[in-house]
C-alpha positions in Angstrom: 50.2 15.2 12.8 48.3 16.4 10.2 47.1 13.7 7.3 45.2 14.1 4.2 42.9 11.2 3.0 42.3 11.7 -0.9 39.0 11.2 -2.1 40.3 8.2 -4.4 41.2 6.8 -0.9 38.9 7.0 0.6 35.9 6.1 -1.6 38.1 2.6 -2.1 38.1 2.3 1.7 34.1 2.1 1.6 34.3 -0.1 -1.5 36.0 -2.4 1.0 33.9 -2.1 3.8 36.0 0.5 5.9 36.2 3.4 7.2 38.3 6.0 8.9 37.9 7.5 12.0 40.1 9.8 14.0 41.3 9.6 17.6 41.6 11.5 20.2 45.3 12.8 18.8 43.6 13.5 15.6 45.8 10.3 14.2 43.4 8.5 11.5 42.6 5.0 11.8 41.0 2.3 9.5 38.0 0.2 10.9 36.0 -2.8 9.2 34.4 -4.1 12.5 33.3 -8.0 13.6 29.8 -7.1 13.5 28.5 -4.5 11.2 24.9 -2.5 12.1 22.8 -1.8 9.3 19.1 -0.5 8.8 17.2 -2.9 6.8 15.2 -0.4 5.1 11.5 -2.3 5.2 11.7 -2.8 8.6 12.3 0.7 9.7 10.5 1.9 12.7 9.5 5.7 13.4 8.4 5.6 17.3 4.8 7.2 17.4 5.8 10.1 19.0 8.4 11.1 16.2 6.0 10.7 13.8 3.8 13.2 15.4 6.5 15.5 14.8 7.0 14.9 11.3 3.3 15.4 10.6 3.4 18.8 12.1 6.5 19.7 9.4 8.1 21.8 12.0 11.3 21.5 10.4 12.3 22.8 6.7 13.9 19.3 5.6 16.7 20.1 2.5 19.7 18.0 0.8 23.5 19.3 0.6 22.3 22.8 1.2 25.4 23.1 3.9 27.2 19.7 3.7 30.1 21.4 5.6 27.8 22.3 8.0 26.1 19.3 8.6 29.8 18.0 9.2 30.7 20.1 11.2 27.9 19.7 13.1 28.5 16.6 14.0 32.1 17.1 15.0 31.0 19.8 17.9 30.7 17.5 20.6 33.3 16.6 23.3 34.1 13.5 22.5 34.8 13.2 18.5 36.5 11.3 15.7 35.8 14.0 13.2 39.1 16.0 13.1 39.9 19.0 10.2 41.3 16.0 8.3 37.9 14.0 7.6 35.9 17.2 7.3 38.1 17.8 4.4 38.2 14.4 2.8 34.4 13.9 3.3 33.5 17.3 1.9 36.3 16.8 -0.8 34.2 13.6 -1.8 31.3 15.7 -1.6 32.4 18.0 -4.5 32.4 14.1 -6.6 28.8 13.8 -5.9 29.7 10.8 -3.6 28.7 12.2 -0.1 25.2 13.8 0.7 23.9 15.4 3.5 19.9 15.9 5.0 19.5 19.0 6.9 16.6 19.8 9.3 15.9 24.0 9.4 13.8 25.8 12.2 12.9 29.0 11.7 15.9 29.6 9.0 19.0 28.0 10.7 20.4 24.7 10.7 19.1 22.4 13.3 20.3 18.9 12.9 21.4 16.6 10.1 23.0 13.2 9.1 25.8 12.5 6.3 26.8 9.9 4.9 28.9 8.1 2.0 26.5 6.9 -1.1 27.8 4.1 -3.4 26.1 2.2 -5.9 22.8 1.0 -3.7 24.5 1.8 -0.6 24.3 4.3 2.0 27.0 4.7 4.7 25.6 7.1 7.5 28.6 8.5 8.7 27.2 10.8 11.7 24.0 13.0 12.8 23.7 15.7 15.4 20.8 17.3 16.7 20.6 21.3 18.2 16.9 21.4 18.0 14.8 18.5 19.7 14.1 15.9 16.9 15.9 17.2 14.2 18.2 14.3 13.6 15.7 12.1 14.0 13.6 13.7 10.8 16.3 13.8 8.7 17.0 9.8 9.6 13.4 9.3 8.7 13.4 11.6 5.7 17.1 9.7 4.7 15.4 5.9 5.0 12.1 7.2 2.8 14.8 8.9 -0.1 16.6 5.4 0.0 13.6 3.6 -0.7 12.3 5.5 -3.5 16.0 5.7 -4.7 16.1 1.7 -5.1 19.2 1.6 -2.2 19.2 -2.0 -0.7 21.7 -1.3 1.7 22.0 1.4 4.3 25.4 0.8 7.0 25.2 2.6 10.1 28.5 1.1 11.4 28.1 0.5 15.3 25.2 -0.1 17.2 23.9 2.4 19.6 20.7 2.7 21.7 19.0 5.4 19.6 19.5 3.4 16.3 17.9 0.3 17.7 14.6 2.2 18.4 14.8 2.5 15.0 15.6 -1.2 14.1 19.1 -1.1 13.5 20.3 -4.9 13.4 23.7 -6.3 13.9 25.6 -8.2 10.3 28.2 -10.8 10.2 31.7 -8.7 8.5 30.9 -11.6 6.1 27.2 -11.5 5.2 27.9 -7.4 5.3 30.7 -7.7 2.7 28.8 -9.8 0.4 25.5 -7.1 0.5 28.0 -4.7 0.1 29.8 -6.1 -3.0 26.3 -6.7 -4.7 24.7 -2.9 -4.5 28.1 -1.8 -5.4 26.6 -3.1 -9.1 23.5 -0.9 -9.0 22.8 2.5 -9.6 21.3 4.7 -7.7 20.9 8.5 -7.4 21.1 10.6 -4.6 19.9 13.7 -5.0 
């Protein structure tokens, strides 16, 4: 069953601390998890070898050159919670100015990217995917650096997972999460 999330929706949602992700029916569902994983923005770590690969600037690095894309991109895997119905409600908020993609290129065609929800001082990284080794990972680097000169103090990841701990992803109370959130709500901050 096909469901439309409006914009207006869903930027409330995030206001909230939640978000929507799909199953594996395409139904939409509502999440504001226990624990909430965050990058604290000082304390983000680039592993030595990925930062051998950004000094060799293999990759064109652009912003919302193919946020679609990007999207997209990230729903072409087997298992996925981005259905036709939260490519169009992200990319909807997108034409607001209130998603934003990084894009990594190799030799002229997309290679990997991340998107995400900004708000205020806050970042929500929605998803990334990678077709060229390391892309993902320079756009997640390139994202971080863009916060901090931006003034973003918070940057939400949602769930924990192996590759964002080498990174120093950390683990937030629903509490201590909602009360960061509700304070960079009041700042502002431009993405691109």
């Amino acid at each position: 069953m096909s469901q439309t999330i409006p914009p207006e929706l869903l930027e409330e949602a995030y206001r909230q601390g939640i978000f929507p992700m799909a199953d594996e029916d395409g139904r939409i569902h509502w999440y504001s998890p226990d624990l909430r994983t965050i990058i604290e923005l000082e304390r983000f770590h680039i592993p030595r070898r990925l930062s051998r690969t950004i000094n060799q600037q293999k990759f064109e690095i652009a912003i919302n050159r193919d946020f679609e894309g990007v999207v997209r991109g990230c729903a072409n895997r087997e298992e996925t919670w981005i259905g036709e119905e939260i490519v169009s409600a992200y990319t909807a908020m997108h034409r607001l100015g209130k998603t934003h993609s990084v894009e990594a290129y190799y030799d002229g065609k997309l290679a990997g990217g991340i998107y995400g929800v900004s708000l205020g001082g806050a970042f929500m990284g929605e998803s990334m995917f990678t077709i060229v080794r390391d892309a993902s990972k320079v756009c997640l680097a390139f994202l971080v650096g863009r916060l901090k000169e931006r003034g973003y103090t918070l940057f939400d990841v949602q769930f924990t997972t192996p590759h964002l701990k080498r990174f120093g992803a950390s683990e937030i109370s629903r509490g201590e999460y909602l009360r960061r959130l509700q304070k960079t709500l009041k700042l502002t901050c431009r993405f691109d």
